[in-house]
MARTI-537809 format. One line per 10 residues: number of its first residue (from 1); for each residue z, y, x of C-alpha. Coordinates in steps of 0.02 Angstrom, whole numbers, padded with zeros to 5 digits. Layout:
N
NUM> Z:Y:X; ...
//
This chain:
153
1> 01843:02207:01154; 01930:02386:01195; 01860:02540:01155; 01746:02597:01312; 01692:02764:01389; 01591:02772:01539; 01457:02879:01627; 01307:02789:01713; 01308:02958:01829; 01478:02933:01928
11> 01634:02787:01946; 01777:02787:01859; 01886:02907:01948; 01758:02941:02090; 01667:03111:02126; 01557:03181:02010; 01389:03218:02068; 01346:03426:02127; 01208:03437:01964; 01353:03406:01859
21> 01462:03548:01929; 01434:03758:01926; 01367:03717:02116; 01196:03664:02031; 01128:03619:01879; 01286:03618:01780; 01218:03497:01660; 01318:03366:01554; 01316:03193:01626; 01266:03043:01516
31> 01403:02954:01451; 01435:02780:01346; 01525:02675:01237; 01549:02514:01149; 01569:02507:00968; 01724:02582:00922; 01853:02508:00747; 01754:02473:00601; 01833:02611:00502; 01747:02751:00622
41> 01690:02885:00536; 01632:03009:00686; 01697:03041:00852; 01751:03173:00951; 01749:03212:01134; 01843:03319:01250; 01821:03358:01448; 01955:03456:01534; 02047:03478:01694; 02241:03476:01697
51> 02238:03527:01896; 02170:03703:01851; 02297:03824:01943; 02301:03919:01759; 02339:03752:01652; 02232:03616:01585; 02056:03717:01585; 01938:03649:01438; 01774:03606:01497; 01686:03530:01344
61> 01725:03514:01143; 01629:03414:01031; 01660:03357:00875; 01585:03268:00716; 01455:03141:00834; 01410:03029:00690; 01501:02840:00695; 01325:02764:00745; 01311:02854:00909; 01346:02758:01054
71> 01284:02874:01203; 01261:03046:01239; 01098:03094:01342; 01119:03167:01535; 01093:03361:01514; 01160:03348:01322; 01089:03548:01225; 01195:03671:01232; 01179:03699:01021; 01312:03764:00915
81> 01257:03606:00806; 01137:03477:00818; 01006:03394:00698; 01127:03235:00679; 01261:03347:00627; 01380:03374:00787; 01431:03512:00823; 01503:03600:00992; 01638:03700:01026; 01697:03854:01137
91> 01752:03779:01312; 01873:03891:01427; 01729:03967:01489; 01697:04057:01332; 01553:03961:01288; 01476:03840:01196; 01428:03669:01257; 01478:03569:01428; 01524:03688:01574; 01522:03594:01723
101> 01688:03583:01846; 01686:03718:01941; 01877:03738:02040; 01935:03835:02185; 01897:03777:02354; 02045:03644:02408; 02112:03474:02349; 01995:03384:02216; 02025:03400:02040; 02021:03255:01917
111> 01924:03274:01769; 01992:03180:01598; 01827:03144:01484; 01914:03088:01323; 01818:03011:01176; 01922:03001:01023; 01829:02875:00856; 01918:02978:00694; 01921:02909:00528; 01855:03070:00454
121> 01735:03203:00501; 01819:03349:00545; 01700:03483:00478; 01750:03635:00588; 01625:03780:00611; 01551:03760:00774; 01620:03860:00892; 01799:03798:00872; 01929:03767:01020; 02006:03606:01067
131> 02169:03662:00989; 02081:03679:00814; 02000:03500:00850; 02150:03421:00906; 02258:03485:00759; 02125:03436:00655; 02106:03262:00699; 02292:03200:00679; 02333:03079:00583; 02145:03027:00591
141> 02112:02922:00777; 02086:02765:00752; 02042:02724:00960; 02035:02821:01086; 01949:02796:01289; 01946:02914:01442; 01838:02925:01582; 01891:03014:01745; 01808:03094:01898; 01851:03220:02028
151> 01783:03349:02106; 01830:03489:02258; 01725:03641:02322
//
């Protein structure tokens, strides 16, 4: 069986519910997977948008989710780190935690959830970007799994 991502809250590449978005709640939505290669030593996640008019705009960064994790809760804190040892980092909003899709009224934008099982932990300070977690985690996925959904103002 292939490494899985998917969200309980939307389809595969259909719209993503307003509470997800900056047009409500802006919370995370749930997301899950199926166990990843036996070798998985933590996983990392990344949500952004490549149809920002600026470039790909980073949405969510986190990193060091321990290998026995198989979900992530609707709504997921907004912590620097959490008691299991993950830890978040700065999105292009210039914060910490999920920030919900939020693009300029017109066509819909697709948005690339991407959920990366590492052979390592990365051990980054909280707080770092999705450059510093990508550079840090080459050489080190062993699977990775995307979930996409859109949304338009």
């Amino acid at each position: 069986m292939s490494f899985e991502l998917k969200s309980p809250d939307f389809t595969a590449g259909g719209n993503i519910p307003k509470q997800f978005t900056c047009e409500s709640a802006d919370i995370s939505p749930a997301l899950k997977w199926n166990a990843p290669p036996a070798a998985t030593q933590s996983f990392v996640l990344i949500a952004d948008d490549p149809d920002a008019p600026v470039g790909t705009w980073v949405h969510w960064v986190i990193f060091d989710l321990p290998a026995n994790l198989r979900a992530l809760p609707q709504n997921f804190p907004k912590n620097e780190q959490s008691a299991d040892g993950s830890r978040q980092g700065r999105n292009d909003f210039g914060k910490i935690g999920y920030g919900g899709p939020c693009p300029p009224p017109g066509k819909p934008h697709r948005y690339f959830f991407k959920l990366y099982a590492l052979d390592a932990k990365l051990n980054l300070m909280p707080g770092a970007t999705k450059k510093d977690v990508e550079r840090a985690m080459q050489r080190h996925i062993l699977a990775q799994s995307e979930y996409i959904g859109r949304f338009s103002r």
